[in-house]
VOGU-3710 file (C-alpha; in Angstrom, 3 decimals, decimal comma):
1> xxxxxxxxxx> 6,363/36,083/-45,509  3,366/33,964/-44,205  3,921/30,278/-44,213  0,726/30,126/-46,831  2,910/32,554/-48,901  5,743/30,254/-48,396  3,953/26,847/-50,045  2,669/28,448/-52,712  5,766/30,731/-53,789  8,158/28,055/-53,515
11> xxxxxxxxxx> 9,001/24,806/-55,015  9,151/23,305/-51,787  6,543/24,822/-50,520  4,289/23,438/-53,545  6,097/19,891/-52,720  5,220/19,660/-48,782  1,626/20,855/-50,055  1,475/18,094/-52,636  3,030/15,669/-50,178  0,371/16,237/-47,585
21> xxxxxxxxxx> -2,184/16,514/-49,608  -1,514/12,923/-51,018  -1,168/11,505/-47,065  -4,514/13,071/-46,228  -5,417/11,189/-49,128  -4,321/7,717/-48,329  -5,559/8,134/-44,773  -9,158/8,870/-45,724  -10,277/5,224/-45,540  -8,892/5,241/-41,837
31> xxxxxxxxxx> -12,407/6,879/-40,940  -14,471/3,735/-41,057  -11,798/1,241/-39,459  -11,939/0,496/-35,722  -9,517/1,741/-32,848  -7,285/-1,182/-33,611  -6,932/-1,044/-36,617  -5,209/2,188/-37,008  -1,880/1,846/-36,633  -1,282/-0,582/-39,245
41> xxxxxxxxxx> -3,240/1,333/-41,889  -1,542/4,458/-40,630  1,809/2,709/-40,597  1,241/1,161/-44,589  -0,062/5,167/-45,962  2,851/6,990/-44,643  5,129/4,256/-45,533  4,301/5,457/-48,837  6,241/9,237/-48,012  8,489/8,781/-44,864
51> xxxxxxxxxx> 11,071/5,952/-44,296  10,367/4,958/-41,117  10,388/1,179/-39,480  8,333/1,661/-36,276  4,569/3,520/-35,436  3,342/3,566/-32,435  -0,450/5,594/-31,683  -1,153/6,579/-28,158  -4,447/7,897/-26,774  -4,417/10,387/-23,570
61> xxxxxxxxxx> -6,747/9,984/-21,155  -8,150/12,696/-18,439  -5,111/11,730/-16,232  -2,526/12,688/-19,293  -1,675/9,105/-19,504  -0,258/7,864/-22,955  -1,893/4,478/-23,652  -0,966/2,456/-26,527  -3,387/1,405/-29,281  -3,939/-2,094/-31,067
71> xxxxxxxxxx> 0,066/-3,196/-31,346  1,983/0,253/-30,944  4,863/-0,489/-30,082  7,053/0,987/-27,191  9,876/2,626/-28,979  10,082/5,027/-27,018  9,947/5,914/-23,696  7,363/7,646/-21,496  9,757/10,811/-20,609  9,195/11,901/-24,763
81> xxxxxxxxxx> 5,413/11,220/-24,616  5,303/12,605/-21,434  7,284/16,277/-22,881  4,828/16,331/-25,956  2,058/15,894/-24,156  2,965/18,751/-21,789  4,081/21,226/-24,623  1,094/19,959/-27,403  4,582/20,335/-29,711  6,047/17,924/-31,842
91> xxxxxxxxxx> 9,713/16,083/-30,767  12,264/15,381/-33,282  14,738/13,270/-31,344  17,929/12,919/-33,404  19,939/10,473/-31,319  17,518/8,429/-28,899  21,009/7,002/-26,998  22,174/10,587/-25,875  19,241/12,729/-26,439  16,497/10,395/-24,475
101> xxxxxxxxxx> 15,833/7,053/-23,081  14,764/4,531/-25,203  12,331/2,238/-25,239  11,786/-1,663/-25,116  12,551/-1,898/-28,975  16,429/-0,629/-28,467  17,395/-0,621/-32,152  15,083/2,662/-32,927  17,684/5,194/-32,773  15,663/8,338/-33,993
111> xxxxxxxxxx> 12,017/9,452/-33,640  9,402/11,855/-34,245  6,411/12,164/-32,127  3,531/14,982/-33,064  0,870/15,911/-30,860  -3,077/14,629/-31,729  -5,433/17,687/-30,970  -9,223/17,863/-31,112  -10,032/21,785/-30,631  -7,472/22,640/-27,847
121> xxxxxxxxxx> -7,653/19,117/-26,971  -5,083/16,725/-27,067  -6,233/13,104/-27,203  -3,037/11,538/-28,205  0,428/11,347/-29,470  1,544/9,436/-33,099  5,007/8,197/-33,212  7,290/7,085/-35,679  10,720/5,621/-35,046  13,841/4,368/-37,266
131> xxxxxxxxxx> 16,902/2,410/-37,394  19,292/5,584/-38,869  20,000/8,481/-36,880  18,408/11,903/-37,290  16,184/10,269/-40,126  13,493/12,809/-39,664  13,819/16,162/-41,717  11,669/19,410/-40,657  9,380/18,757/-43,758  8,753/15,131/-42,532
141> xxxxxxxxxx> 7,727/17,187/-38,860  5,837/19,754/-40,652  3,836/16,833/-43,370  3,243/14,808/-40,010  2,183/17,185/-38,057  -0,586/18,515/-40,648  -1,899/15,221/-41,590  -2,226/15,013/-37,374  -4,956/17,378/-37,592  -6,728/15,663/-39,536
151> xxxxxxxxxx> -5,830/12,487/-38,203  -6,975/13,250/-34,712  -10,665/13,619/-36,140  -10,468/10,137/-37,277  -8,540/8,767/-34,180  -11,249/10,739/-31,618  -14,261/9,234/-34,129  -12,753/5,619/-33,653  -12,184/6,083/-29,756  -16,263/7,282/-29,221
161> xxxxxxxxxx> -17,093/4,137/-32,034  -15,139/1,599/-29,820  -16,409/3,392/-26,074  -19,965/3,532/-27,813  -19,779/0,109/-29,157  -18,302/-1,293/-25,513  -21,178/0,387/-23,786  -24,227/-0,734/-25,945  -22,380/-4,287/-25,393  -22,069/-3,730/-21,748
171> xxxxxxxxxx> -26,178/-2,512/-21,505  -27,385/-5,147/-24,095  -25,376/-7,758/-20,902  -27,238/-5,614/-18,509  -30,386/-6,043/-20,034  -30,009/-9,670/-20,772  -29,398/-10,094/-17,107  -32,213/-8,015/-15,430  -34,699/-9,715/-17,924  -33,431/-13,374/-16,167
181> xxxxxxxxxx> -33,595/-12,077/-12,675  -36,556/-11,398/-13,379  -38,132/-14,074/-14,697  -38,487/-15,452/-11,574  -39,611/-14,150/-7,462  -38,590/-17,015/-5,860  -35,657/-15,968/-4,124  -33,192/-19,076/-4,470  -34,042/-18,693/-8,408  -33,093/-15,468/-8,510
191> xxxxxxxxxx> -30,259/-15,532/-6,459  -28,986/-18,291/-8,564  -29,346/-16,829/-11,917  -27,400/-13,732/-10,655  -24,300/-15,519/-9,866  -24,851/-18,098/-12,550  -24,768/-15,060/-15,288  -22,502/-12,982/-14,154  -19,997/-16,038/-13,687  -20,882/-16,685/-17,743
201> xxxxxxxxxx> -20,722/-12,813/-18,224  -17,103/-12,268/-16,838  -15,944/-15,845/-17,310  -14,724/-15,705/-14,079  -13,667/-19,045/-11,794  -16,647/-18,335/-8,920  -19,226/-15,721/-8,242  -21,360/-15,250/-4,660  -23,623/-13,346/-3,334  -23,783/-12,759/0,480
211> xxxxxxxxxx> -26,516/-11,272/2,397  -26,344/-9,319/5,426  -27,874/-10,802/8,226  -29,289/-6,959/9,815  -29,811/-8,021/13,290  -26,306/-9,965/14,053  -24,472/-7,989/11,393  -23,102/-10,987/9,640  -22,525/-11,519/6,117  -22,982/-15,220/4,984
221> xxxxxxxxxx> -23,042/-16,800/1,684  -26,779/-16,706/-0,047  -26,038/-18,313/-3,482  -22,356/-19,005/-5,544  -21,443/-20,439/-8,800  -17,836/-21,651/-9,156  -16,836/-22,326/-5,334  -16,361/-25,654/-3,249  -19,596/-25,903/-0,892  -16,797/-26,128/2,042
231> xxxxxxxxxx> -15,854/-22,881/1,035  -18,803/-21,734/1,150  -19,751/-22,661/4,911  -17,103/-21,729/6,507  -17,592/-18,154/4,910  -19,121/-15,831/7,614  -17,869/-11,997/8,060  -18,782/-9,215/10,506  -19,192/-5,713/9,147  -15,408/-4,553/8,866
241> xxxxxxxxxx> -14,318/-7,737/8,658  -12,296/-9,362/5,631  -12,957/-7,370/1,743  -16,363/-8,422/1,840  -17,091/-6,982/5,561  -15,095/-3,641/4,679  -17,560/-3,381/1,828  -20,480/-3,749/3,331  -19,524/-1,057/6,151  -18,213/1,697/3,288
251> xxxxxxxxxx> -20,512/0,990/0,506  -18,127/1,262/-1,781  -16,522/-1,320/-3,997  -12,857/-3,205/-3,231  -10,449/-4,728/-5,801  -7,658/-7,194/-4,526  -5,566/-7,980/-7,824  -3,191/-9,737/-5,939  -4,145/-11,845/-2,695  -0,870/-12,581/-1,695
261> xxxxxxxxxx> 0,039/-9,020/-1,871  -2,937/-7,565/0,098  -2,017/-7,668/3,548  -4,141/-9,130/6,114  -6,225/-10,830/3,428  -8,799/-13,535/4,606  -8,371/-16,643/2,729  -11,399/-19,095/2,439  -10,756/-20,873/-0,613  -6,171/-20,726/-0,825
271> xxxxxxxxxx> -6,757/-20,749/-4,716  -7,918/-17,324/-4,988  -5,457/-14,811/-6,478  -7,615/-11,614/-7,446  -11,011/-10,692/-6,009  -13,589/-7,729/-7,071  -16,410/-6,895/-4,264  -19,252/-4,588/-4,405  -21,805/-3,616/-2,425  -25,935/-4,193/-3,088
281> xxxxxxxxxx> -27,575/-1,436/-2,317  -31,214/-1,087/-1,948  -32,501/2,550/-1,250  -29,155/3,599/0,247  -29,623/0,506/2,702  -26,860/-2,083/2,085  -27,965/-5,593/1,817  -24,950/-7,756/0,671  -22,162/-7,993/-1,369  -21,767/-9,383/-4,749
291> xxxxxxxxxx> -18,269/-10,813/-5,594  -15,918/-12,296/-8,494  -13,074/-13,749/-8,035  -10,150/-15,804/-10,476  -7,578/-18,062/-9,591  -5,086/-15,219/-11,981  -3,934/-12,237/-10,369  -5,191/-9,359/-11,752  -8,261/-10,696/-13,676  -10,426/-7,818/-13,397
301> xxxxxxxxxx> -9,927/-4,756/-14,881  -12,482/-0,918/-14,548  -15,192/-1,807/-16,902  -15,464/-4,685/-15,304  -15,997/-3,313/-11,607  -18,761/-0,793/-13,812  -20,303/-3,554/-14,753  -20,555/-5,503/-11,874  -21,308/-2,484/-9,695  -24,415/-1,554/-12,219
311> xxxxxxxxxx> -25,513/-5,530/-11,862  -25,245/-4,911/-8,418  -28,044/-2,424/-8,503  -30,107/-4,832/-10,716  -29,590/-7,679/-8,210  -30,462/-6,019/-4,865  -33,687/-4,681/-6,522  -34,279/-8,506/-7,942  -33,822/-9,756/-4,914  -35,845/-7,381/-2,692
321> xxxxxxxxxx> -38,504/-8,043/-5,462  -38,468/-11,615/-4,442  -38,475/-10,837/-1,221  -41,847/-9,357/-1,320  -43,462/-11,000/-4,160  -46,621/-11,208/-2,183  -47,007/-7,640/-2,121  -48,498/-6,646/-5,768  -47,830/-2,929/-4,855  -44,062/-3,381/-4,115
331> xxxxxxxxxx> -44,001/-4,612/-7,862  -46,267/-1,849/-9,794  -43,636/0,521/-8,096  -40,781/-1,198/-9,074  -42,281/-1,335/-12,796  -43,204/2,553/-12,045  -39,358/2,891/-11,055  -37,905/1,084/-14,230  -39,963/2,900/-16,936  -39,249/6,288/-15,234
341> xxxxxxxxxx> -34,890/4,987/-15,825  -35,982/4,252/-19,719  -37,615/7,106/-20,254  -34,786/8,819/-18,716  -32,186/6,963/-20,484  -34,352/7,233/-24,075  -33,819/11,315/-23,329  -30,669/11,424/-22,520  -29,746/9,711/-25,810  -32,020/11,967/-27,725
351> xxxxxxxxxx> -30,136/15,128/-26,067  -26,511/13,248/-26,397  -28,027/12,726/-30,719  -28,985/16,298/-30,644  -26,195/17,560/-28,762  -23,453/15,398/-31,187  -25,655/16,692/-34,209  -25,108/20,073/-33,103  -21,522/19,968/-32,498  -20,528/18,494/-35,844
361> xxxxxxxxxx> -22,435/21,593/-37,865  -19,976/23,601/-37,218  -16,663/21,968/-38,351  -18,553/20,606/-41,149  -19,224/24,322/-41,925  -15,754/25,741/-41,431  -14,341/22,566/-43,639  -16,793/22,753/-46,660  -16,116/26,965/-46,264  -12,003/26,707/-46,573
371> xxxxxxxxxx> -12,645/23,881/-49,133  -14,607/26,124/-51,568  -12,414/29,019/-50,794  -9,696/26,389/-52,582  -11,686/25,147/-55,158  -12,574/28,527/-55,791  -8,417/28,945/-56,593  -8,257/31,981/-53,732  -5,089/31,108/-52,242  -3,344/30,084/-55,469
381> xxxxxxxxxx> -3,875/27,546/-58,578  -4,748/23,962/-58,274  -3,680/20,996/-60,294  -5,989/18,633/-61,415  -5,206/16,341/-59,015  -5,502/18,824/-56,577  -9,073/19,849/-57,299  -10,211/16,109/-57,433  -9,134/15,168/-54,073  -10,746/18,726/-52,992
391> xxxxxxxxxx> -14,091/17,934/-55,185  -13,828/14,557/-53,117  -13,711/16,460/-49,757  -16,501/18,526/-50,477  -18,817/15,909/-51,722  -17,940/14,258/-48,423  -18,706/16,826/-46,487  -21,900/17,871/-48,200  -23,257/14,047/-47,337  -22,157/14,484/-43,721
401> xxxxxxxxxx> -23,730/17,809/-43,396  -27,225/16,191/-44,754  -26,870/13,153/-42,579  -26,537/15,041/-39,357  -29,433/17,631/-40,777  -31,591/14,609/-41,181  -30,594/13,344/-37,554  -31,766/17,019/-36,195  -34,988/16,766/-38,521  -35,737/13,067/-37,225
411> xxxxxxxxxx> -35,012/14,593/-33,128  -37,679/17,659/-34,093  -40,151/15,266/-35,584  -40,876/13,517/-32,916  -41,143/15,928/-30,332  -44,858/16,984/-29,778  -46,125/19,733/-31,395  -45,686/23,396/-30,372  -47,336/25,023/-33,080  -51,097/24,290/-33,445
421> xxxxxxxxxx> -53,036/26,071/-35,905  -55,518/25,062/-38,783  -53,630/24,732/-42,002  -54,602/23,917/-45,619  -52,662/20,215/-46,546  -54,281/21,647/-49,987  -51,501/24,461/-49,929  -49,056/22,404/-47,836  -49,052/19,795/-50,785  -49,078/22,191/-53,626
431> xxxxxxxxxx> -45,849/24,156/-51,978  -43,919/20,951/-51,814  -44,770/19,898/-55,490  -43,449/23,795/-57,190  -39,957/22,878/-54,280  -39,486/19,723/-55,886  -40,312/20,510/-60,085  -36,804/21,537/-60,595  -35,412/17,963/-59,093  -38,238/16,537/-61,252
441> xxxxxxxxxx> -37,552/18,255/-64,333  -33,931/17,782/-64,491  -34,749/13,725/-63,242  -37,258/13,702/-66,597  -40,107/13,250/-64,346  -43,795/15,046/-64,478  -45,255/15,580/-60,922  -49,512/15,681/-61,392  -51,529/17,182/-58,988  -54,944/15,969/-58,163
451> xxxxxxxxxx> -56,155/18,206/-55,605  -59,786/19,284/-54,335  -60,898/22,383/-55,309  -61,612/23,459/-51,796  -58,942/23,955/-49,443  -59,256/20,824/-47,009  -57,967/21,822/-43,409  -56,069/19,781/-40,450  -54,429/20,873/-36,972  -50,860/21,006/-37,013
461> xxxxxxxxxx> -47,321/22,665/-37,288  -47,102/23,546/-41,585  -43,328/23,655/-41,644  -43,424/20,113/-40,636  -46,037/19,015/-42,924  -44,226/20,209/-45,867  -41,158/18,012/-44,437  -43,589/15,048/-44,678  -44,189/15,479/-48,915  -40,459/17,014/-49,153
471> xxxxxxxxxx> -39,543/13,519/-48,235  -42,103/11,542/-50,177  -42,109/13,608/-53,320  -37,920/13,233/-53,042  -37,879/9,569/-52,776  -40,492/9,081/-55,752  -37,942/11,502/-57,850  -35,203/8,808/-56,491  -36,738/5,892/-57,459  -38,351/6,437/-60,318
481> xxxxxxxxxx> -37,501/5,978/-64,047  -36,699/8,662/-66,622  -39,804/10,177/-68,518  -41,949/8,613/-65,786  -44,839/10,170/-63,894  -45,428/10,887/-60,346  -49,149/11,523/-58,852  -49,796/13,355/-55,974  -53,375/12,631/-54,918  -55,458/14,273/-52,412
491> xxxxxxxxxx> -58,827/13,514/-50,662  -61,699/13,922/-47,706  -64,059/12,489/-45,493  -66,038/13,653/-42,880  -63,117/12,812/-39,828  -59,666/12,320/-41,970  -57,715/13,536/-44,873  -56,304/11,279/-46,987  -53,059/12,364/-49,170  -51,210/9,606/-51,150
501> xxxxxxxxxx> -47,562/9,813/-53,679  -47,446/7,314/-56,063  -44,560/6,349/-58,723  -43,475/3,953/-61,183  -40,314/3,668/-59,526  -38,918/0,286/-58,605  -41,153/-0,624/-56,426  -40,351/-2,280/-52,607  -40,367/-6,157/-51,598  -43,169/-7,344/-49,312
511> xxxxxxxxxx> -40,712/-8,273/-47,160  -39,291/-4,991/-46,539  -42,382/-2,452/-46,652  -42,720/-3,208/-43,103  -39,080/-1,962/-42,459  -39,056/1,125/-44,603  -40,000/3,749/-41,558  -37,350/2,339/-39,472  -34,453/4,719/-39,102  -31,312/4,064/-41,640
521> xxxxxxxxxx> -33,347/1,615/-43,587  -32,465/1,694/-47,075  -34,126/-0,411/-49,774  -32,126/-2,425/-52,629  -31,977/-1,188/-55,906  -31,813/-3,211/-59,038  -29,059/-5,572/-58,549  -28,906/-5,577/-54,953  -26,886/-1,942/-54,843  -28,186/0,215/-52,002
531> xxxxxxxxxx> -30,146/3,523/-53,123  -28,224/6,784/-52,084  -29,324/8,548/-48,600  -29,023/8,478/-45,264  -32,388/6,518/-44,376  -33,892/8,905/-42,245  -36,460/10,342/-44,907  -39,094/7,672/-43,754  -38,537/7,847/-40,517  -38,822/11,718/-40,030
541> xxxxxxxxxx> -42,262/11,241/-42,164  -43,933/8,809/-39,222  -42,464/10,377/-36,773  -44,389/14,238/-37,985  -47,392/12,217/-39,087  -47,377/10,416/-35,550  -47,456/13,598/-33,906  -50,407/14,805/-36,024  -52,124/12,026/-34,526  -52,121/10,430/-38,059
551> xxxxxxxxxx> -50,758/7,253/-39,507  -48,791/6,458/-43,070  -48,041/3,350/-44,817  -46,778/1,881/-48,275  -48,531/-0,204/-50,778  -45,874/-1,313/-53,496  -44,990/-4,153/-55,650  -41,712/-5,007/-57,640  -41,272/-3,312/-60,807  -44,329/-1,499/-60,692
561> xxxxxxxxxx> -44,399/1,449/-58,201  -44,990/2,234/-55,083  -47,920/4,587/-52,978  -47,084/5,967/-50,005  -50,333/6,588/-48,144  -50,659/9,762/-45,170  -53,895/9,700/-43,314  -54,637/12,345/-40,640  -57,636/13,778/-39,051  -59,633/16,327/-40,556
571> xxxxxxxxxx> -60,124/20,130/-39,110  -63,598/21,773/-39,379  -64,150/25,387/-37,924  -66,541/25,523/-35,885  -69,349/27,239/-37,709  -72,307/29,837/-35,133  -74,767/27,478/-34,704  -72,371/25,082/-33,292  -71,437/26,810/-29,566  -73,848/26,614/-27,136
581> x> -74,367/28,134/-23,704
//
């Protein structure tokens, strides 16, 4: 008999299927709450089914090293991670004092660890430990190690949030930084501001800067924040010589966490206890190094040294740039150089958007699949309850799949046009209005259209025009009041056409109307209560009209409507008289 047979011929199959259903359940909020937060919100919804006194949530990195999240504690040791992270198979230990070594907390006796997969991925391990002996049953393994599956979705999500969040931190620093160093090409200025900032940046006790001297091969101190000026003076290193001389010779970077553990360390100031070097490198030629140090052994930790090594980059450029601030030329390259990184960078994150969107279509499709296959009763009955948490999913899923079909839409919009052809906005308009008079039927809503006789033509792509009064003609539906009217309006002149949507929805702020095309900007409804949507729809329609060469704007006021306004230039075929030899 299949283990689906099993749960839903048995009693206890029917009570491990309620049980995890009702755990999936109480872990659903876990999807918006940061990395940290996680094991206590784990630890209080399975509370709620499992006795258990200790949780402990470990993520695996590349290496296959278990690292603990937020306040996971150690219960156990790293031989049981290490086993279940080998096999990808849950471990019931029984008896922790003859079965396996414990860990720090010694009154855990028992513990059950299950294996976090993404795909055929595992990204970490979730624990939980007790007082009693053998407290863990097979049906606690089996309800743990379902709810994991799910679980690791949410666990993964919260690991890119916190490495996403971290790295827009660590470029907004960057950014902050190159704009200071280079507000200035006088060198001592710049030079100044880099250690200055940095020292700020890393709260660090000193940070220097020394530049090699080419033609002696010396390394002296340019500029430091932090440090005695004794210190300071007597600094002077050969290539090879001391951290700083070894990084200058290998281009590479050098962490000392503990001074008086690094053998044959130079000491120039005795209070240094950790020290983080890297090179500045200027067009594969080595210039300096750039240094932090504390008076705390091991102060510095990887993101750190990332940080400081991309600062690095910034600062040798900085100062080169001040080095030859005469030369105008040196500088339009250097501005040629910089907007050839953002435009690099700004496609990188569209194809990392795209790439993300793409990825998520088809879980989203297997989940909302299986979940109508249960709705739909095909394995077996469903309790009430059953079908509302399952009506839940599925409305859940259904907003996810639109939000990452509008982030796809939004990509496409912006990209420039492939297909160029003459096309009627007459018949473009007048298709979107018959897609949308079911929505505005069942809304109690009468769309009127006030159309030309003539069919008025523009140049463009016509799938993506009809996008553009998709989204207009939906938000007027959203916004607007029962037994209300929307107009759809459109007109010519000799060089643009002009189409317009108006409503007598609730109408948008002054304030905001400026905001409204900006992507995931949602306006207020009446009593302050955000309107349902993703708050892409405005931003896909500038983006198409933008690459029509056209333009689009609001004119609204509270309480009484709003028109949304789409200009863009007018096709006219070329008629015989007008070629000429």
């Amino acid at each position: 008999m299949s283990l689906v047979s099993l749960l839903h011929d048995s009693a206890q199959g029917t009570a491990l299927y309620s049980r995890v259903l009702a755990l999936l359940d109480a872990i659903t909020t876990a999807a918006t709450l940061s990395l940290p937060e996680l094991p206590g919100h784990l630890a209080r919804a399975l509370s709620k089914d499992i006795a258990f006194e200790r949780l402990g949530l470990w993520l695996v990195d590349e290496k296959k090293t278990p690292t603990p999240v937020g306040n996971s504690a150690p219960f156990v040791g790293y031989e049981s991670l290490r086993w279940v992270i080998a096999n990808h198979a849950p471990l019931n230990i029984r008896d922790m004092t003859r079965e396996h070594r414990p860990g720090k907390a010694t009154s855990i006796l028992s513990a059950l660890l299950v294996p976090l997969q993404s795909g055929n991925r595992l990204i970490g391990v979730l624990g939980l430990g007790s007082t009693r002996r053998d407290a863990f049953s097979a049906d606690d393994e089996y309800v743990l190690l379902t709810v994991a599956r799910s679980l690791a979705a949410i666990v993964e999500n919260a690991r890119l949030h916190q490495e996403t969040t971290r790295r827009l931190a660590e470029m907004t620093t960057l950014y902050d930084l190159a704009q200071r160093m280079n507000s200035s090409l006088d060198l001592q200025d710049v030079l100044k501001t880099i250690v200055t900032s940095l020292k700020d940046t890393l709260k660090c006790r000193g940070c220097s800067i020394a530049l090699l001297d080419p033609t002696h091969e010396v390394l002296e101190i340019a500029m430091a924040a932090g440090i005695k000026p004794e210190w300071e003076r007597r600094f002077r290193l050969r290539l090879g010589e001391g951290i700083a001389g070894r990084v200058a010779l290998e281009g590479r970077p050098i962490y000392v966490p503990d001074t008086l553990k690094w053998e044959g360390f130079i000491f120039f100031d005795p209070s240094v206890r950790s020290l983080l070097t890297v090179p500045l490198v200027l067009k594969q030629r080595i210039i300096g190094t750039l240094s932090v140090d504390s008076d705390k052994p091991h102060a510095f930790t990887g993101d750190d040294e990332r940080l400081l090594t991309i600062a690095a980059t910034q600062a040798a450029a900085a100062i080169e740039n001040a080095r030859l601030y005469s030369g105008l030329e040196q500088q339009v390259r250097n501005l040629a150089e910089a907007y050839a990184e953002l435009k690099k960078t700004e496609r990188l994150r569209d194809e990392f958007v795209q790439n993300v969107s793409h990825e998520l279509r088809i879980p989203l499709t297997f989940v909302r699949s299986y979940v109508e296959l249960l709705l739909e009763e095909y394995p077996g009955p469903l309790t009430a309850d059953q079908r509302k948490y399952l009506e839940i999913i599925a409305e859940k899923t259904n907003t996810m799949s639109r939000l990452v079909n509008d982030i796809m839409e939004l990509q496409q919009a912006g990209a420039p046009l492939i297909r160029r052809s003459p096309v009627s906005l007459s018949d473009v308009v007048h298709r979107a209005v018959e897609g949308c008079a079911a929505a505005a039927a069942r809304a109690g809503l009468k769309i009127v259209e006030q159309l030309p006789e003539e069919r008025v033509l523009v140049i463009g792509d016509e799938h993506r025009l009809i996008q553009v009064f998709d989204n207009l003609l939906g938000n007027a539906i959203k916004f607007s009041p029962n037994g209300g009217q929307i107009v759809v309006r459109l007109e010519s002149t000799r060089s643009v056409v002009r189409a317009s949507v108006s409503d007598q929805g609730i109408g948008i702020p002054k304030e905001e109307q400026a905001r409204i095309f900006d992507r995931f900007y949602r306006v207020d409804g009446s009593g302050g209560q955000r309107i349902g949507g993703s708050g892409l729809g405005l931003a896909i329609v500038k983006s198409i009209v933008e690459a029509h060469g056209g333009e689009v704007w609001v004119e609204s006021e509270p309480g009484k409507g709003s028109t949304f306004y789409v200009s863009i230039p007018q096709y006219r075929p070329p008629r015989a008289g007008d070629i000429t030899g």
